[in-house]
N, C-alpha and C positions, 0 to 999 in steps of 0.2 A: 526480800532484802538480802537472801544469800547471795544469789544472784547476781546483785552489783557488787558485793562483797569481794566475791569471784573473778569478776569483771574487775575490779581497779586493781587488783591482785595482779591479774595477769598480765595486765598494762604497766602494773612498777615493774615487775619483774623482769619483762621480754623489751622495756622501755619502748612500748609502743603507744606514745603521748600524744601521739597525732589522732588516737580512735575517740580521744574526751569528747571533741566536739561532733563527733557524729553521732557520739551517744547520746549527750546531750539536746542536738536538735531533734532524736528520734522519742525522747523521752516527751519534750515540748509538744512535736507533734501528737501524740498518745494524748499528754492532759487536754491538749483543743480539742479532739475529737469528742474524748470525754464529756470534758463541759460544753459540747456546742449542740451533741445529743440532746440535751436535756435542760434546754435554757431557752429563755427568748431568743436570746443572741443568737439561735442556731442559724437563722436564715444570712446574719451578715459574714457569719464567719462559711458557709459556704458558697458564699461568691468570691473568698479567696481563691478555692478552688477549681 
């Protein structure tokens, strides 16, 4: 958690608000992968890919 701590820190500061949503979608990606490992669901969520 330091980490995004970090992350939004350095984003108010240098006003680089444009990075939220890259963080964001890279965070979403991270949890699918997660939960797609290890679910039934795995096989639909890897024909998105």
């Amino acid at each position: 958690m330091d980490f995004l701590k970090d992350l939004w820190l350095f984003m108010k500061e240098r006003k680089k608000y444009w990075l939220i949503p890259v963080v964001i979608v890279l965070l979403l990606l991270g949890v699918l992968i997660v939960f797609g490992g290890s679910s039934a669901v795995a096989p639909f969520i890897y024909t998105l890919f």
